[in-house]
C-alpha positions as CSV (number, residue, x, y, z in Angstrom):
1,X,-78.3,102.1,153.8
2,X,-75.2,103.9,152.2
3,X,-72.9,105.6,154.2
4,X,-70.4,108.3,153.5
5,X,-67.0,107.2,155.0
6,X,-65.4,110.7,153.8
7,X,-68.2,113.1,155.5
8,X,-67.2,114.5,158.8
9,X,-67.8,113.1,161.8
10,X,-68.9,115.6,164.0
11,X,-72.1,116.7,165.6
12,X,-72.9,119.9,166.8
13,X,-72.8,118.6,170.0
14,X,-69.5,118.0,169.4
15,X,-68.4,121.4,168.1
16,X,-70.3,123.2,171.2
17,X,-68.1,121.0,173.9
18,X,-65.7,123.0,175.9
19,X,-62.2,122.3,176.5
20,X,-63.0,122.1,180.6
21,X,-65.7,119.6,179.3
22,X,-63.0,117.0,177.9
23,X,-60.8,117.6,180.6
24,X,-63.4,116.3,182.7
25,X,-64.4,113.5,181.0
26,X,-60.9,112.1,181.1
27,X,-59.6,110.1,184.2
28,X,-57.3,112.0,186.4
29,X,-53.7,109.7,186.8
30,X,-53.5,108.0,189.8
31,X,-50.3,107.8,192.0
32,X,-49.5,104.0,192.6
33,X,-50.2,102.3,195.8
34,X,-48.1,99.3,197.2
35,X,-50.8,97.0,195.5
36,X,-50.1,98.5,192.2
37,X,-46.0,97.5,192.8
38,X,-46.2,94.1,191.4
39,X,-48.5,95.8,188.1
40,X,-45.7,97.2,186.1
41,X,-48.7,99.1,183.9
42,X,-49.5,101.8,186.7
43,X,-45.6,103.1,186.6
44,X,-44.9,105.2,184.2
45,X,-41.2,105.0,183.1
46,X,-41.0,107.3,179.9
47,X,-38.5,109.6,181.6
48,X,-37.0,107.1,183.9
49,X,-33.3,106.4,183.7
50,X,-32.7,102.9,183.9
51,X,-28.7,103.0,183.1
52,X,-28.1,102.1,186.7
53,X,-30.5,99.3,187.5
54,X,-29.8,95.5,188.5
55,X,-32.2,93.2,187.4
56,X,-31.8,89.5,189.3
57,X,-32.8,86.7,186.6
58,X,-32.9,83.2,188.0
59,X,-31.8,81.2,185.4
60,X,-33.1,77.3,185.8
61,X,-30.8,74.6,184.3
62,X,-32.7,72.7,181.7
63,X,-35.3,70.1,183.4
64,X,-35.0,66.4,182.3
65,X,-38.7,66.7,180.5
66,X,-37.5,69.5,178.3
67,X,-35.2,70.2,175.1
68,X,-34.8,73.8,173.0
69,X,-35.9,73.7,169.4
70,X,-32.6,74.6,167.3
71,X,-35.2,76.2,164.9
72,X,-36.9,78.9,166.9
73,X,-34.1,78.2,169.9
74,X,-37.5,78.2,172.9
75,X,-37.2,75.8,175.4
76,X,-40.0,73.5,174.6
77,X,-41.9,70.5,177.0
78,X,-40.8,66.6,175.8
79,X,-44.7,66.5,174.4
80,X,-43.6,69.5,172.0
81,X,-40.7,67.2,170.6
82,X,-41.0,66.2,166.8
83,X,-38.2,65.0,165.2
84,X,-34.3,65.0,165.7
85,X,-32.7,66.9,163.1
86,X,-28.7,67.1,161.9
87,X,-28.3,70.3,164.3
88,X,-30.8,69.1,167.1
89,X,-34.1,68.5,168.3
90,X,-36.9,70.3,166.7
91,X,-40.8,71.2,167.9
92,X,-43.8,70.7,166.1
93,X,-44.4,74.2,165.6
94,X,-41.2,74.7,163.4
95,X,-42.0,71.3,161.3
């Protein structure tokens, strides 16, 4: 069967559908609970100024069973390890 990709979509169901009749098909936003505080997709932060804020990184010195490519500079696993280049080690994704 053919099918016209340019023709309109809607139905006259569609066109007959009041504006309180979206709105209530829409979920309302809910405010986020102390389980939500370790899901940083329930906050929303589009007006938040975040100038001010700390973040504490823990950076880990490099572990004896790893080495970072000097191609695509990611700290890569020993099993990831290719071949030893002029500049450094490089991963078997870059080869």
């Amino acid at each position: 069967m053919a099918t016209d990709y340019d023709a309109p979509r809607k139905t006259d169901d569609d066109s007959n559908e009041s504006i309180e009749a979206l709105k209530e098909r829409v979920p309302a936003k809910s405010v986020a609970t102390d389980d939500d505080a370790d899901n940083p997709g329930s906050f929303d932060l589009s007006a938040a100024d975040l100038a001010d804020v700390e973040l504490d990184v823990v950076v880990l010195p490099p572990q004896e069973d790893e080495f970072t490519c000097v191609s695509c500079f990611l700290v890569k696993h020993r099993l990831q390890f290719d071949h030893e280049s002029k500049l450094g080690p490089i991963c078997r994704e870059c080869t």
